[in-house]
C-alpha positions in Angstrom: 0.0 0.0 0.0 1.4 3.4 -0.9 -1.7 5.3 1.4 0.1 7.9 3.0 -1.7 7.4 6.4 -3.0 10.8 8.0 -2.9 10.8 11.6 -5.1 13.1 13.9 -3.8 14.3 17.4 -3.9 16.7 19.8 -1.1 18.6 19.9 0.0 18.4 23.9 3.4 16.6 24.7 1.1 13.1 25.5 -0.8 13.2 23.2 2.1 13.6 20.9 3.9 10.5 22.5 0.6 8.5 21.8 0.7 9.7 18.0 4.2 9.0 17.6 4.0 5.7 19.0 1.2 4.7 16.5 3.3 6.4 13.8 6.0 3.6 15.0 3.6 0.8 14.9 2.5 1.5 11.4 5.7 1.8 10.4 7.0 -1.7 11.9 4.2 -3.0 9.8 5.7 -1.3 6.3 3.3 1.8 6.5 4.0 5.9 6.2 2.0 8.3 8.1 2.2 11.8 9.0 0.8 13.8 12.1 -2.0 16.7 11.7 -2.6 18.5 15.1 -6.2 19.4 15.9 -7.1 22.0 19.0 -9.9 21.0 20.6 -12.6 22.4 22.8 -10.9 21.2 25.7 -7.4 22.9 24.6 -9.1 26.0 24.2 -10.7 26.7 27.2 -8.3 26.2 30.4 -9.9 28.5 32.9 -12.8 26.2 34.2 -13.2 22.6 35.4 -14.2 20.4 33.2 -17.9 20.0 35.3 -18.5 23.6 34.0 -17.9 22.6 30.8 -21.1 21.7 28.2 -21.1 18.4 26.8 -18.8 15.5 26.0 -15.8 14.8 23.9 -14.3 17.6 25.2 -10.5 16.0 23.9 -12.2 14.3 20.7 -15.1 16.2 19.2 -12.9 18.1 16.8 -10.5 15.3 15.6 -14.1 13.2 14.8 -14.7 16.3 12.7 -12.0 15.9 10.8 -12.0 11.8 10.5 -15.6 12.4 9.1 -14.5 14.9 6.7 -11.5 13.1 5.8 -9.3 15.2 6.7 -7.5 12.4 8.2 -7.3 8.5 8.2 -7.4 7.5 11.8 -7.8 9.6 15.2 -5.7 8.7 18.2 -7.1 9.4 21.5 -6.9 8.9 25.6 -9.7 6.0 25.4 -10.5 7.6 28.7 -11.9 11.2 26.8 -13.7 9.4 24.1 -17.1 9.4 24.7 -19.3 5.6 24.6 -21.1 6.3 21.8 -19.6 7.3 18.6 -20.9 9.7 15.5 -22.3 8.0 13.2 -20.1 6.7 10.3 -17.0 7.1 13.2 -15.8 3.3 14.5 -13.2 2.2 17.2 -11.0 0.0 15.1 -8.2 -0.7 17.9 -7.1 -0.1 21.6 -3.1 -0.1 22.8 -1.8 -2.7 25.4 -2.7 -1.2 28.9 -0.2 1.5 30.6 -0.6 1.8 34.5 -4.2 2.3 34.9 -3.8 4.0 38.3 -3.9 7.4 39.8 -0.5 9.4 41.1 -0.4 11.2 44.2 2.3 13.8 44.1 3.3 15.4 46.9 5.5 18.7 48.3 8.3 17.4 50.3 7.5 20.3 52.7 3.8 19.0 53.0 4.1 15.7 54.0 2.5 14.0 57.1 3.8 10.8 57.1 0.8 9.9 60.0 -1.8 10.7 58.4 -3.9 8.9 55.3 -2.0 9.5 51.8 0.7 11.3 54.1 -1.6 14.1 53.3 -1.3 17.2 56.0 -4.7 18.8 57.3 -6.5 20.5 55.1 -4.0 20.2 52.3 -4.6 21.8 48.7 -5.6 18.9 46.0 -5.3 20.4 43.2 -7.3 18.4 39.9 -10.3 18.9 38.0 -11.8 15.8 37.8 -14.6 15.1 39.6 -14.2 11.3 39.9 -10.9 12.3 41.6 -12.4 14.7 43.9 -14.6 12.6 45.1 -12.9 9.8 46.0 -9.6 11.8 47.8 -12.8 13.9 50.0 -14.4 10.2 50.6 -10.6 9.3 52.1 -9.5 12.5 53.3 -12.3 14.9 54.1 -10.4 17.2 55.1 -8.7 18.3 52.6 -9.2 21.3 50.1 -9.5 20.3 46.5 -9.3 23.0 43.7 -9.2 23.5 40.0 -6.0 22.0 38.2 -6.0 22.4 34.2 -3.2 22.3 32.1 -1.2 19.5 30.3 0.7 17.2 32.5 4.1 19.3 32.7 2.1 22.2 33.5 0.3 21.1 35.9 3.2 19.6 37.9 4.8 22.8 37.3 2.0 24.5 39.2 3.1 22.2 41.6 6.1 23.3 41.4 5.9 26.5 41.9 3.6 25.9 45.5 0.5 26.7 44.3 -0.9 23.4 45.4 0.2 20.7 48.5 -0.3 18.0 46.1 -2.0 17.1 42.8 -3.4 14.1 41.7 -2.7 12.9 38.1 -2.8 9.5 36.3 0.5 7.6 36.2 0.0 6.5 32.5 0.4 10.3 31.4 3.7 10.5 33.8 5.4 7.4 32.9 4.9 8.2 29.2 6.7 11.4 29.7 9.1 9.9 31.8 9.1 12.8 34.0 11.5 13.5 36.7 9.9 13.3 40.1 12.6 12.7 42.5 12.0 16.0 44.1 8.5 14.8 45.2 6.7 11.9 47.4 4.7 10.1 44.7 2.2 7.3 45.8 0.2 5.4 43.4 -3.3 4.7 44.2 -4.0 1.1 44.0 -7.1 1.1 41.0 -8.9 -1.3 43.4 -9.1 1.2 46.1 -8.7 4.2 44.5 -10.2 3.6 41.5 -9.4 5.3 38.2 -11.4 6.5 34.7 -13.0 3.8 32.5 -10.2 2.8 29.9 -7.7 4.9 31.9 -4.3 3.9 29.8 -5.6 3.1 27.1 -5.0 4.7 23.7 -7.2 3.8 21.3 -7.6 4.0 17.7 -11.0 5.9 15.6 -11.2 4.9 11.7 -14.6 5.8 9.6 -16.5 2.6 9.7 -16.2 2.8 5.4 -12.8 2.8 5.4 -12.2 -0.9 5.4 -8.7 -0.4 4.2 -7.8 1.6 7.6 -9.7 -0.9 9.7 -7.9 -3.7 8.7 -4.1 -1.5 9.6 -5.2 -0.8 12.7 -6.2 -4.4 13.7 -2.7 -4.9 13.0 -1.5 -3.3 16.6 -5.1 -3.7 18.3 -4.5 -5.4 21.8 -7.3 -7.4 22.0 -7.0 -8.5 25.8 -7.2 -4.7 26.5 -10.6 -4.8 24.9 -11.9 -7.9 27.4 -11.3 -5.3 30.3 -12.1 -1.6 28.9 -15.1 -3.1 27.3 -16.7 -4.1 30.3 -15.4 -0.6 32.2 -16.7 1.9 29.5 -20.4 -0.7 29.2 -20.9 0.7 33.2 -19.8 4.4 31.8 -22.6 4.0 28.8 -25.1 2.8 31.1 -24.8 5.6 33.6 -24.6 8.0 30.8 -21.4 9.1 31.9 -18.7 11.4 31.1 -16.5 13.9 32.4 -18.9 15.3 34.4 -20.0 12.2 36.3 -18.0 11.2 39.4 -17.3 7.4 38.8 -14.7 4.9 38.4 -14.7 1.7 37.1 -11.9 -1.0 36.6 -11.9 -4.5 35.2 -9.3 -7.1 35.4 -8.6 -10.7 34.9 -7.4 -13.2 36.8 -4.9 -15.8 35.2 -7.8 -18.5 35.0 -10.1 -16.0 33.4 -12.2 -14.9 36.2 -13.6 -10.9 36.2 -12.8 -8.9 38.8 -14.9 -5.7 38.4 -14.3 -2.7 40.9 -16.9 0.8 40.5 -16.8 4.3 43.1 -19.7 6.4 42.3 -21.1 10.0 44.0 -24.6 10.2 43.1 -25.6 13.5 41.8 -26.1 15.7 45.3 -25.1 12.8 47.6 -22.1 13.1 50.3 -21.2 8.9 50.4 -19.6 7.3 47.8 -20.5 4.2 47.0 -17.9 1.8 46.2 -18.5 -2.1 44.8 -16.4 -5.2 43.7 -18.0 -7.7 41.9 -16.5 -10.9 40.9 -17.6 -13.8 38.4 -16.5 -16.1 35.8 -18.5 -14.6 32.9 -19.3 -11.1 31.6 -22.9 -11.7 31.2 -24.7 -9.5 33.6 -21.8 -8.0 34.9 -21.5 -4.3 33.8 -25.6 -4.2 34.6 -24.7 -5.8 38.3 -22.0 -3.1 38.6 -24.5 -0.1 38.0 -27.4 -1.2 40.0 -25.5 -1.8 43.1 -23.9 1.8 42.3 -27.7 3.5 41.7 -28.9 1.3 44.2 -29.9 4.9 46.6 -31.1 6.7 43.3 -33.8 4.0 42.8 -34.4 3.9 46.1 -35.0 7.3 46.1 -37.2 7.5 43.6 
């Protein structure tokens, strides 16, 4: 094939990494392709949280834009920011293997209180802008003082930097990609079965137009299909409670080496104070993401 593979990206330092390393893929498998940089809405506007934001796709409506009007070949995204269901015409033709799926704690030297949960001091400053992540550090520590954190990674651990905050919270896939230096900080990682992370967090995945069988059948080429088992099942639970950016929950799926599921959800119902938190285990997927969401809803339907 002589196809000169367009690539769409955002133009941040990760998601650059991601792009280049699906450039390097193709390429191991005989195949050219260039990068186009898209802004998205979510680039654009850095002075709010992302629950003051309208809408979804905040990191992918844009680049879809262009994928439908063939602008480009093949979107690469944070599997995490694409929304559950696509545009029509728009398909989901491949998912990377799985980077660390869990959350990173990093912390001020001068800050630290080695007795206390997440060596966190008293009313510390969080500093993200996720919700889900909010949530789940007040349900541990609620104590502490969370506030806005936008930016790409560097910049935000510059903020940290520079003392604005007493600790951030960012996921360690995004880091370790980067391969940023650290060493000046305390960084715990938050085990994903306690504190539990985005659907699909780690996960780069791979947007074609469904017509293009040509594209589909490259990218099934470097598709991972065991990550599919597992971020299936995790964004299934996101669909189902109409979830996005804006709703605090986490979800995460693995497998044991006998093929058991092991499926772990954290959920703050809209104008609740207790988060609910669920495992579920079982030998079979069937029935599993719906399990997962009605023991989550279980005090909205009791509610109502």
């Amino acid at each position: 094939m002589n196809r000169n593979i367009k690539i769409g990206t955002r133009g941040s330092k990760l998601a650059l990494w991601q792009a280049h390393k699906v450039q390097s893929e193709l390429k191991s498998h005989g195949f050219k392709s260039t990068l186009q940089i898209i802004k998205t809405q979510g680039d654009n506007i850095q002075n709010i949280g992302f629950d003051k934001m309208e809408g979804k796709g905040f990191f992918t409506k844009e680049i879809e834009e262009a994928l439908l009007n063939k602008d480009i070949d093949v979107a690469v995204h944070s599997l995490k920011d694409l929304p559950t269901t696509p545009p029509e015409g728009l398909v989901l033709a491949g998912l990377s293997a799985r980077a660390n799926p869990s959350d990173m704690l990093i912390i001020q030297p001068a800050a630290l209180a080695k007795d206390q949960i997440f060596q966190l001091p008293t009313a510390a400053r969080i500093g993200t802008s996720s919700i889900r992540r909010k949530a789940q550090i007040l349900h541990f520590r609620p104590d502490v003082l969370v506030q806005d954190l936008r930016g790409n990674v560097p910049t935000r651990v510059n903020k940290l930097q520079e003392g604005h905050y007493d600790a951030i919270i960012l996921a360690s896939a995004g880091v370790d990609r980067l391969e940023m230096d650290l060493s000046e900080f305390k960084v715990i990682r938050m085990h994903p079965r306690e504190y539990v992370p985005a659907p699909a967090q780690g996960v780069i995945a791979y947007q074609v137009r469904g017509g293009d069988i040509e594209m589909r059948k490259i990218i099934s080429l470097i598709h991972d299909p065991a990550t599919a088992l597992t971020t299936n099942m995790e964004r299934t639970v996101l669909k189902m409670m109409d979830g996005g950016c804006q709703v605090p929950i986490g979800v995460y799926c693995e497998m044991d080496g006998v093929g058991n599921y092991h499926l772990h959800g954290a959920y703050l119902p809209e104008g609740g104070t207790e988060l609910i938190r669920h495992k579920i285990s079982q030998s079979t997927k069937l029935g599993l993401a719906e399990a997962m969401v009605a023991a989550l809803t279980r005090n909205e339907r009791n509610a109502n």
